[in-house]
N, C-alpha and C positions, 0 to 999 in steps of 0.2 A: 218576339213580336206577338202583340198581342190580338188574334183573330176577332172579327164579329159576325154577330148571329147571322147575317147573312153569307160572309164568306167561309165560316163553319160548315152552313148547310149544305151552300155550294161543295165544297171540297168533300165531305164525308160524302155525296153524293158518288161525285166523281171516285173517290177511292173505293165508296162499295162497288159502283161497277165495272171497274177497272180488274178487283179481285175477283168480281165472280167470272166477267169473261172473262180472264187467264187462268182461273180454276177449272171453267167448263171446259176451254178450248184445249187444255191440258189433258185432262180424262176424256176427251172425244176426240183425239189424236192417239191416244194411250189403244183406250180402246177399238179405234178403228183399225190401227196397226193390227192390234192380235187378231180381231175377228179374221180381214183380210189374210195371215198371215196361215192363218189357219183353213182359210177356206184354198187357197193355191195349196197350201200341203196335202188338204184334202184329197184334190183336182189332182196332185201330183201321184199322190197314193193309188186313186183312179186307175190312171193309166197305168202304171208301172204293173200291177194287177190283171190291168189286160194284156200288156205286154207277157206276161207271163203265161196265160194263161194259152195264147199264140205258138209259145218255148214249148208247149207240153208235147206236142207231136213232134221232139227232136229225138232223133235216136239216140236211143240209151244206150250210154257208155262212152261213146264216142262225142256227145255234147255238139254243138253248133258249133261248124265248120265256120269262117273269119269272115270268107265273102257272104254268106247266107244270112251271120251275125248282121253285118254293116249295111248291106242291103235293105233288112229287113230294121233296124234302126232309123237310116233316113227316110224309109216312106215311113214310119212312125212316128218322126221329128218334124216331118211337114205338115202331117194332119194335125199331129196335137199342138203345133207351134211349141214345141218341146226340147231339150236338149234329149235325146235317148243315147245310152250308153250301158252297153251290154259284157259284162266280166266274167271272165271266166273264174272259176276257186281259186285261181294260184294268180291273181291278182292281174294279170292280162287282159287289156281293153282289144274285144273281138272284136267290137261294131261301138262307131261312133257319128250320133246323126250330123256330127261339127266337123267332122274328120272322112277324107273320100280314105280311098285302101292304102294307096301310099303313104298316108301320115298317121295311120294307125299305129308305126310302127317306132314313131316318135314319140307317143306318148310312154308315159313313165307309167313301172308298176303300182295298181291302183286299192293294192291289199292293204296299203296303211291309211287307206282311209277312213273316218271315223264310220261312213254312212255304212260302207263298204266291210268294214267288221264289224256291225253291230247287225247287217244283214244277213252275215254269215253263221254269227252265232246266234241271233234272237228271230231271225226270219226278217226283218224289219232294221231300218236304220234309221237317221234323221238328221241330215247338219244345214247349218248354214254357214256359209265363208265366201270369201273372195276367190273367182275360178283366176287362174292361173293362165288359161287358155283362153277366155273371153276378156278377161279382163274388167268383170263385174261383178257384187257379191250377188252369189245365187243363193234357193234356196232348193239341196238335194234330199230327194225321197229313194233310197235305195229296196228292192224285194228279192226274197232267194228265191231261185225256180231252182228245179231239178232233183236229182236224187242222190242217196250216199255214191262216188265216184263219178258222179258227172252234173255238180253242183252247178250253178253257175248265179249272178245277182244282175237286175236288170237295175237301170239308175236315170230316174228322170230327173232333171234341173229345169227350173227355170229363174229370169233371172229376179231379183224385188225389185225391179225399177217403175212396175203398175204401183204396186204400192208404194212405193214413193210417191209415185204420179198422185196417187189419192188423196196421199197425206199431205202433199201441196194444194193439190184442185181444195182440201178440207181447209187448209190455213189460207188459201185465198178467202174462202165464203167465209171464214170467221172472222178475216180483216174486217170484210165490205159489211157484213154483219154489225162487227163490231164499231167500225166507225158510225153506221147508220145508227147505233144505239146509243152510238157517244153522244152524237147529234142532240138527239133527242132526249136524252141524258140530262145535257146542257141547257138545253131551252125549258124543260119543264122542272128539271133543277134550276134553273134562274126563274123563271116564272116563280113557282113556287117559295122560294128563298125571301123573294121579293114581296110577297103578298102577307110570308110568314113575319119579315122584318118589319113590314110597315106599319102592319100590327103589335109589334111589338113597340117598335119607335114610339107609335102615338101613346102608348102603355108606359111605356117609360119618360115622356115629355107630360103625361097627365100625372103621374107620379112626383117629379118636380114639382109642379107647378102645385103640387097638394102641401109641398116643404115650406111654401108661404103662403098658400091658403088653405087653413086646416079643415074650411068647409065645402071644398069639393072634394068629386068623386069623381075615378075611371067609369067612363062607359062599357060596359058589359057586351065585350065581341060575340059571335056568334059562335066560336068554334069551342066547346066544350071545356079542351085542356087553359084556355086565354078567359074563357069567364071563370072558370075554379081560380085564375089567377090575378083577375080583377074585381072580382068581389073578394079574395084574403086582402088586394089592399084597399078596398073600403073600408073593411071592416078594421085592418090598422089603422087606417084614416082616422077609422070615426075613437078606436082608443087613444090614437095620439091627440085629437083633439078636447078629448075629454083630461087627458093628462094635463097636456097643457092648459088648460083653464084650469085646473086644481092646485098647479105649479105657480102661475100666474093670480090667481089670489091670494095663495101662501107669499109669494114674494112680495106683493103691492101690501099683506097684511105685516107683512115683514119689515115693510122697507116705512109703512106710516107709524109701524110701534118705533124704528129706533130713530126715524124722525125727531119724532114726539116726545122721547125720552131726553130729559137734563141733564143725564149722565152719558158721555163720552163711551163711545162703544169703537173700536178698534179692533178688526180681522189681519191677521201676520198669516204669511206662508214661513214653512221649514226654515226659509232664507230670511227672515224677518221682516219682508215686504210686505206694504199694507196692500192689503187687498181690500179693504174696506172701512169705510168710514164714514158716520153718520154726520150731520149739522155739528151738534155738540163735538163731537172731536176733532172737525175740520176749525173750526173758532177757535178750541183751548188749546190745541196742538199749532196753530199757524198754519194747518196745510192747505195747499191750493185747491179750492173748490171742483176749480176747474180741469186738473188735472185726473179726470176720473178715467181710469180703466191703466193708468200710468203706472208702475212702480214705485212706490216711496222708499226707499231705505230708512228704518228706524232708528239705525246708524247716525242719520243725516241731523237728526232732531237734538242731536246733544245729547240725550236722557240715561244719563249713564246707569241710576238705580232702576229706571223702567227695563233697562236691554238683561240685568243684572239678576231681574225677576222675573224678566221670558224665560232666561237662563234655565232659573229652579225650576219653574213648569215645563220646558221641553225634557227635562231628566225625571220628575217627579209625574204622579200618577193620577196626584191632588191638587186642588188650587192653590195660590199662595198670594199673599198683601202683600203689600209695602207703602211709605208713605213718603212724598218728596214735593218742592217745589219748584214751579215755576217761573223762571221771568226774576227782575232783583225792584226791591224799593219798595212803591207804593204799587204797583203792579205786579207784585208777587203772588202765586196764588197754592195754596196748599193741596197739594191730589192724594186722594187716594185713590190707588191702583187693585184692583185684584185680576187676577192671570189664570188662566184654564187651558189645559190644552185639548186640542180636540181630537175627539175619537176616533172618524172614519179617516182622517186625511191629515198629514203632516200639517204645522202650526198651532196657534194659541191664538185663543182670544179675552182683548185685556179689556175692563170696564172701569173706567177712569171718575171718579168720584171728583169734584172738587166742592171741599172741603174747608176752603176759605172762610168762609161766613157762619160754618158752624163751631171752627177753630177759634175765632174771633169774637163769636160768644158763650162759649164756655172758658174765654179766658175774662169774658166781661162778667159771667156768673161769680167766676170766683172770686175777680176782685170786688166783684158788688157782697159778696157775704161775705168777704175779710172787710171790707168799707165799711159796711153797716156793722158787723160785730166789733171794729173797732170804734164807729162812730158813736155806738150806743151804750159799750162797755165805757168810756169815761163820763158820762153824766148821771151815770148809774151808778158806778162805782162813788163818784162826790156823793150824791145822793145818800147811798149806803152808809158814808164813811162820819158826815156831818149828823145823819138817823142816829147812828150808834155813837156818834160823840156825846147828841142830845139824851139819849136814855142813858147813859152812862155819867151823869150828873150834871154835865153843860145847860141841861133846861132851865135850872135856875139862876144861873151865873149869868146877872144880866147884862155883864160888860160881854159877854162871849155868844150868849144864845140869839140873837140878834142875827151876826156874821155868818152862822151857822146857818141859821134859817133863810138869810138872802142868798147861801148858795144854793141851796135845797131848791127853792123857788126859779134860782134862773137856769139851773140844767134840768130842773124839771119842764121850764119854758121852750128850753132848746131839745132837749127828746118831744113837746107837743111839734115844733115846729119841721121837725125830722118827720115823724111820722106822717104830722099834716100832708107837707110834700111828698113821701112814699105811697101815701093814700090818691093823692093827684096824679104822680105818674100811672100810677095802677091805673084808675080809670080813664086815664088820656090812650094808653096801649090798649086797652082793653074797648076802648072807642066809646067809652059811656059819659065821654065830655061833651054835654050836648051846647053846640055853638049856637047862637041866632044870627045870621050873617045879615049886612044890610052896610050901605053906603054910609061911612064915616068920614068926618072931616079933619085929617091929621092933625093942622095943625096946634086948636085947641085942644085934643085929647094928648099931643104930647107940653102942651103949656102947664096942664092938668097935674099931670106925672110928674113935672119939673118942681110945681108946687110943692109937693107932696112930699118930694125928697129934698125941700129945702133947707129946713132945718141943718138936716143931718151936713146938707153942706157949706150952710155956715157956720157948723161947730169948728169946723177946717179952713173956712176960708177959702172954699172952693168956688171956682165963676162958673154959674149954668148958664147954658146960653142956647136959643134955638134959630136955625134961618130955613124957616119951613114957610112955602108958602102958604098962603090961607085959602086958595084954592082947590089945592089939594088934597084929596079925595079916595079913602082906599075902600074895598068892599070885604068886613073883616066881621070879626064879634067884637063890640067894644072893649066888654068887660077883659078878653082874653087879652088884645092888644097893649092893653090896659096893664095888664098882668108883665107884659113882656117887657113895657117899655120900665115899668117901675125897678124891674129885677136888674135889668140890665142898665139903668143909672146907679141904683142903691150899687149893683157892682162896683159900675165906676169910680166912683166916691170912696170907696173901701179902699180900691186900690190907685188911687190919685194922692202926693202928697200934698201937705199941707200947702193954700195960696195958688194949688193948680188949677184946670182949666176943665171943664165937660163940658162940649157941643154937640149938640143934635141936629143933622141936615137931612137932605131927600135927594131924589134924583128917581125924575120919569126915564122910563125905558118902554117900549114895547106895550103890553100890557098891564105891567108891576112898575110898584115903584121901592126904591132901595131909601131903603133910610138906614144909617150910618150913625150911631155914638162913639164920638171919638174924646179919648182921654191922653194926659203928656203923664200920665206914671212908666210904672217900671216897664212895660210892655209884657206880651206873649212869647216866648222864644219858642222858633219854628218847631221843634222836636217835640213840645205841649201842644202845637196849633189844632192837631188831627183829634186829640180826645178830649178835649177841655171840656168837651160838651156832652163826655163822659159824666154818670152817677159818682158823686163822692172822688171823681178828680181833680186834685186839689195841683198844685203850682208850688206852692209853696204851703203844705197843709200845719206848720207850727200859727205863721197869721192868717192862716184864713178861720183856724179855731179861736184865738182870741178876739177875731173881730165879730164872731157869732153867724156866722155863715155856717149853712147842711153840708153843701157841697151842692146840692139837689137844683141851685136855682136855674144854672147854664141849659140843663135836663131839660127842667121843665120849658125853659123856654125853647130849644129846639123842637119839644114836641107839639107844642102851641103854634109856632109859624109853619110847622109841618103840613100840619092839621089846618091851619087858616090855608094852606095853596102856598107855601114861599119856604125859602131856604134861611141858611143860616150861616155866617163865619164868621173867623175874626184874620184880621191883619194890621202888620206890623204902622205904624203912624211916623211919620216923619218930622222930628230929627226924632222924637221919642214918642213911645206910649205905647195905644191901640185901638186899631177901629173893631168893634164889633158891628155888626154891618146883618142885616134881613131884608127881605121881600116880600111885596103884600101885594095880591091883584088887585088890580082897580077897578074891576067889574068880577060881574057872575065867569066862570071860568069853567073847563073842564076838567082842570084838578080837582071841585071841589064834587066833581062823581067817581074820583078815582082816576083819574089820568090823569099822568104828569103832566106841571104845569109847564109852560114854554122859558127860554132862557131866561136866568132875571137880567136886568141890566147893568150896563156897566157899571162901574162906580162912581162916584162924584170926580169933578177935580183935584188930580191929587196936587196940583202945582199950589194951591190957596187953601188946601186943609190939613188935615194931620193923614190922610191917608196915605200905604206907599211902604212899599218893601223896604 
């Protein structure tokens, strides 16, 4: 059980004086016994001294007759309140102050007694013991009188029951003593204890109370040992508070860098429990925002290559990568992971990269430099190959040089045409497409476009056809619109067979309006649908080369309606074909400062057109 500062002080109180009065009481009973003990021996010596000195007129030789002995003992024994007892050398009690004449001769011989032979041979004796005859312990002082043949020992007793007396009367006053000191003991040990603890209490309640407010301080008692110990805790005070603020802006500087970062930051203990996890990894991981301060098992997450890679970094001294994905489909996401473990404290800490979007264009680089190396290696190589037929004699062969030189001519037309559009995309990415935006009137700019590509589609026998209204009104760059709509019929037409159908419609929504080219050819199959709008993504690239297509035009036009505020896709047409399908704003918009723009709208009716899974 565990004491406090008050019943400490009380108690060590009580136990100090408890020890010293039964240490004092002890040596002042010790002591009182000897002094007394010595002064009655004294006293005893005394008389026995006188008694002898009384002995000296006994006639020599013949020694003190029994009656004269005894006699002269009791009136000895009454004045000195003394036991007197007078022996002769051969050990016979002549005179006893306790004993009248008749019972003198009851006593036994008294030669073996210690006092009684130490008298005889040292002049002097000294005992103390239990008389036999009184029945109390005495204390005997024995003296030799007389001379060689008529020795004799005089012997005073008395008995220790004064000091006794004393040494009770002494443990009485050291009780009444002692309790009066207890008394007072108590009360100014409690007094005291109390005045000490209360002082302390409040010293220890402002102490607290400093554990959530780092900017007080204990008030400075008066008693010297309590201020030396209430200014050491201000002065912790004031370093705790200074720590904490230093801790407290590391952590808030802490906690708005991994905020802030795009890359996934994950804290594991030993056990591979998250202990921590910023925005970015509570999103790419799924973990519950709200679950903070909880234990996550890393376990739980599925991530077999990540647990795989804490793995080597809990054994290993160095970081280590890995590379895995996420999630299946279209929501798939590539991570890279790197793992560290930490120094002062069991776990790792892993920094989760994803890697999606830089994966996905370095696999669009290289197919865009295989694309164009192979795009450009066949009209180069014609070119090369008809150069060297012509200087190799064909320039004069004028049935041959002719054929020669129209193919020269139309893949040198299809490398300008390549390039032309590479040069468009460039400055469309690069933002040096400079638009004039202003309220257009669709429906004549897409009657315009129709025109334009009519030719081509009565070489086929193809029906153009528009149901736009004439009201409608998009906020766009002409020319670019312009651009879009031509590309994406001249498409149509390429890939519509002969006697098929191209219609162009609209549909308000919202703020945009969707306009929709729908064609009955071969259609888009869903597994093309995601890239088509890829550079040099081709479908089918053996006819799309012979119909003289880049690949580049889908490109440009994704970048075009990007850039106008609107979107882009294609789907599948009902019973056959394809809607390619965009969105234009119909006014000034916030996309076109850089905010994306608001949903586009639905799509037309797909019950009455070609649109439709």
């Amino acid at each position: 059980m565990r004491l406090g500062i008050r019943s400490t002080i009380f108690g060590a109180s009580l136990l100090l004086f408890a020890g010293v009065g039964l240490g004092s009481g002890a040596y002042l009973e010790h002591s009182l016994r000897v002094q007394l003990a010595a002064q009655v021996e004294s006293e005893l010596d005394r008389i026995a001294r006188t008694i002898v000195e009384l002995l000296r007129n006994a006639p020599p030789g013949g020694g003190v007759d029994q009656r004269t002995a005894n006699a002269l003992a009791g009136r000895l024994g009454r004045s000195t309140a003394a036991r007197v007892t007078i022996i002769a050398a051969d050990g016979r009690v002549i005179g006893d102050s306790a004993c009248d004449q008749r019972a003198l001769a009851a006593l036994g011989n008294h030669a073996d007694r210690p006092e009684v032979r130490d008298a005889l041979r040292y002049g002097q004796g000294v005992a103390r013991r239990a008389s036999s005859t009184v029945h109390t312990e005495m204390l005997y002082v024995a003296v030799r009188f007389g001379e060689a043949g008529a020795l004799g020992v005089v012997r005073v007793a008395t008995p220790l029951s004064t000091v006794a007396a004393a040494i009770r009367h002494l443990r009485v006053t050291l009780a009444i003593g002692g309790l009066v000191g207890l008394v007072l003991v108590i009360a100014l040990g409690s007094l005291a204890s109390s005045v000490f603890s209360r002082t302390l209490r409040t010293l220890v309640l402002q102490a607290r109370a400093i554990a959530g407010d780092h900017a007080r301080r204990l008030p400075v008692p008066a008693t010297s040992e309590l201020a030396v110990l209430a200014g050491s805790f201000n002065q912790l005070a004031g370093e705790l508070q200074r720590s904490v603020a230093v801790l407290a802006s590391e952590r808030d500087r802490l906690a708005t860098i991994l905020e802030g970062m795009s890359e996934a930051v994950v804290a594991l203990d030993a056990e591979q429990q998250v202990t921590l996890a910023n925005r970015a990894a509570t999103s790419l991981l799924g973990l519950d925002a709200t679950a903070s301060g909880e234990a996550i098992a890393l376990a739980a997450l599925g991530l077999a290559p990540l647990r795989e890679l804490l793995d080597r970094a809990a054994s290993a001294a160095e970081a280590g990568t890995t590379e895995f994905t996420i999630g299946r489909g279209g929501a798939a996401r590539q991570i890279l992971a790197r793992a560290e473990r930490l120094r002062a404290s069991p776990g790792c800490v892993v920094v989760l990269h994803d890697v999606t979007e830089v994966r996905r264009l370095e696999t669009m680089r290289r197919d865009f430099v295989a694309n164009v190396s192979h795009e450009l290696r066949t009209p180069i190589s014609v070119i090369r190959a008809n150069t060297e037929a012509l200087l190799n004699g064909a320039l004069t062969d004028a049935e041959h040089a002719p054929r020669f030189l129209a193919a020269i001519l139309h893949h040198a037309e299809r490398l300008g045409r390549i390039i032309s559009d590479l040069l468009d995309l460039s400055r469309m990415e690069a933002q040096q497409h400079v638009l004039d935006r202003g309220a257009v009137a669709l429906a004549p700019l897409v009657q315009r476009a129709i025109e334009t590509v009519a030719d081509a589609a009565s070489a086929k026998q193809i029906t153009l056809a528009h149901s736009i209204a004439p009201e409608t009104t998009v906020f766009v760059d002409e020319s670019a619109l312009e651009h879009v709509l031509l590309n994406l019929l001249d498409n149509a037409i390429k890939y519509t067979q002969a006697g098929g159908h191209v219609s162009t419609r609209s549909a308000l929504g919202g703020g945009h309006v969707r306009v929709e080219i729908c064609d009955d050819g071969p259609g888009v199959e869903p597994q093309h649908r995601d890239r088509i709008f890829e550079r040099f993504y081709r479908v089918d690239p053996g006819r799309s080369r012979e119909m003289g297509g880049t690949g580049l035009g889908l490109a440009i036009v994704k970048h075009l309606v990007n850039t106008l505020g609107g979107e882009v896709g294609v789907a599948a047409a009902k019973p056959r074909g394809s809607v390619f399908w965009f969105t234009l704003p119909r006014g000034p918009s916030r996309h076109t400062d850089g905010t994306p723009p608001p949903p586009p709208p639905p799509p037309a009716d797909q019950g009455s057109a070609l649109v439709g899974e």
